[in-house]
C-alpha positions, 0 to 999 in steps of 0.5 A: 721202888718204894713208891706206892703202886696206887700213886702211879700213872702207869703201873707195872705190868707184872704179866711180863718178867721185871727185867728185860728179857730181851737181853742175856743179862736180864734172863740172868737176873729173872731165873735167879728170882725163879730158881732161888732155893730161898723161896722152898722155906717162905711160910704158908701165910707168906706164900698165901699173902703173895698169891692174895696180892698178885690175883687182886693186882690182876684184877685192878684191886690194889691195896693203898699200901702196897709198893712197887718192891713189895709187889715185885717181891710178891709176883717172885714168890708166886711165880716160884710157887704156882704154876703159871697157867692152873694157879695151883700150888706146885709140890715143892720137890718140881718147883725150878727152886728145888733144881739147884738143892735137889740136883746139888744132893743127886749129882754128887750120888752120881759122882759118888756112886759110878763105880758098882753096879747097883750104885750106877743103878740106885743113883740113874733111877734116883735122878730120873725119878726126880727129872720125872717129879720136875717135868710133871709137875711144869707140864703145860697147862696148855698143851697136855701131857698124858701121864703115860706118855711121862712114864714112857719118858721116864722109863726110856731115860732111865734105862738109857741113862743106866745102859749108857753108864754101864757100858761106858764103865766096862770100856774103862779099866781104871774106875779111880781115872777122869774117864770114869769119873765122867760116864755120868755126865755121858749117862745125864746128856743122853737121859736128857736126849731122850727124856726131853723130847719124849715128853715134848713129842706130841708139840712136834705131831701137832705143831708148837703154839704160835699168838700173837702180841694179844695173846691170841692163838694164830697157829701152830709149828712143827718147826719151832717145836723142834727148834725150842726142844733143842735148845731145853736140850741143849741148856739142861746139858749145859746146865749139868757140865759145869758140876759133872765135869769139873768137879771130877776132875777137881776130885781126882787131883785131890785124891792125888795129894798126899794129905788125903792118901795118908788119911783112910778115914777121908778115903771112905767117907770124903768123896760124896760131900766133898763133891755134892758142896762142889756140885751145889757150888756150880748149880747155883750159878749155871742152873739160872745161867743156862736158863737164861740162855735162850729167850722164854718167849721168843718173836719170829716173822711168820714169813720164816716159819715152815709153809703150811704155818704161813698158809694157816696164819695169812688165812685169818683176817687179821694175819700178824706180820710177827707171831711168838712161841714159848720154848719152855723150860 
């Protein structure tokens, strides 16, 4: 790793991720470099630096000092910093390495908070907002999110998020139970029912991209849209249940022992950093875990696709056997 690129024969092709992302393991280690926290504190210089590098490597310029783990460690930090279709630089608070401290601080409100009216509603409208800030600012440079289309997102998993919380919490008596603790993991699943496929609702009107090995756009499928926003459903649900199930129950048998009984003062001012340093525990590990749990860019024979997608693929001259999609994060 220490080799320099130029002394190379065949030079590493930082288009791809550095693991293989074929296997569950190398997704694993990918999306820890993606979503690691670390990357939000690189200086100015430093991220410029990164950016210089992976640019000029793409276009063939390539420094005689350069080695093969000073460009993987810079590719990292640009592909934690920038998008990846504009090159722009993305505000810190949407980057997926804000994913594990943003949602560490926000979970633990929710897990804090669930008891009375306007804490159920300050921390839904906190967490959505934030959902909102993320899914922004990873839009698709490709398939295009107006900003209305967000806001109806936003709002519609907002008041479902509240709404679900609300009425889950009349229908529990004890607001002290495991069952209360809970209604906000109930309330972030059904958000993330409703926030997700809103904002990804046009790729499912007009088909979600399929190209082929080069790249090259062949078609589009309503099907594989479908199949792909389930699965970011699936993995964003996944991703919150770890910290949101457990760390309740561990709080409720805390709050059982008589060391925090005899003890006001931790009555009144434990509950939220014990649970935000427990929810940000889990988040560290099950946020690039369940990233990872289906492939990024996935190949399909297009004989498996839906009818009109294998009509409007066989149609080209040069028709691929095996097409691939983006699911998306």
């Amino acid at each position: 790793m220490n080799d320099l690129v130029i002394n190379l024969k065949t030079k590493p092709d930082i288009s791809r991720p550095q693991w293989d992302q074929r296997t569950y393991y190398g997704r694993v280690r990918h999306f820890f470099t993606l979503t690691n926290p670390l990357t939000l504190f690189s200086s100015e210089a430093r991220q410029e630096k990164c950016r210089e590098i992976v640019t000029n490597y793409r276009k063939g310029i390539i420094s005689d000092q350069l080695t093969v783990n000073e460009l993987w460690k810079a590719k990292a930090l640009y592909d934690a910093t920038y998008h990846p279709d504009s090159g722009e630089k993305m505000f810190f608070l949407g980057r997926m390495s804000a994913q594990m401290p943003g949602n560490m601080l926000i979970n633990g409100m929710l897990l804090s908070l669930y008891r009375t009216f306007p804490g159920v509603v300050f921390s839904h409208w906190i967490n959505q907002s934030f959902n909102a800030v993320v899914n922004y600012t990873n839009r698709s440079g490709n398939v295009k999110t107006s900003n209305e289309r967000l806001l109806l997102s936003y709002l519609c998993a907002t008041g479902g998020a509240m709404s679900a919380a609300l009425a889950l919490n009349a229908m529990v008596k004890n607001k002290n139970s495991v069952a209360a603790r809970l209604v906000p993991f109930a309330a972030v699943a059904m958000a993330n029912c409703i926030n997700i496929p809103m904002i990804r609702s046009n790729e499912v009107t007009e088909g979600l991209e399929l190209r082929d090995e080069r790249g090259e756009l062949v078609g589009r499928s309503r099907k594989m849209a479908i199949l792909s926003i389930a699965q970011v459903t699936m993995s964003r649900i996944f991703m919150a249940m770890p910290d949101m199930v457990m760390t309740p129950i561990i709080m409720n048998r805390i709050t059982r022992t008589a060391y925090y009984r005899t003890r006001p003062w931790m009555q009144k001012y434990s509950e939220y950093p014990i649970q935000t340093m427990l929810a940000g525990m889990a988040l560290f590990f099950t946020t690039p875990m369940c990233c990872a749990l289906f492939p990024q860019k996935t190949a399909i024979e297009v004989t498996k696709l839906e009818p009109a997608s294998q009509n409007e693929i066989f149609s080209r001259a040069d028709a691929p056997e095996v097409v691939f999609y983006n699911k998306g994060l």
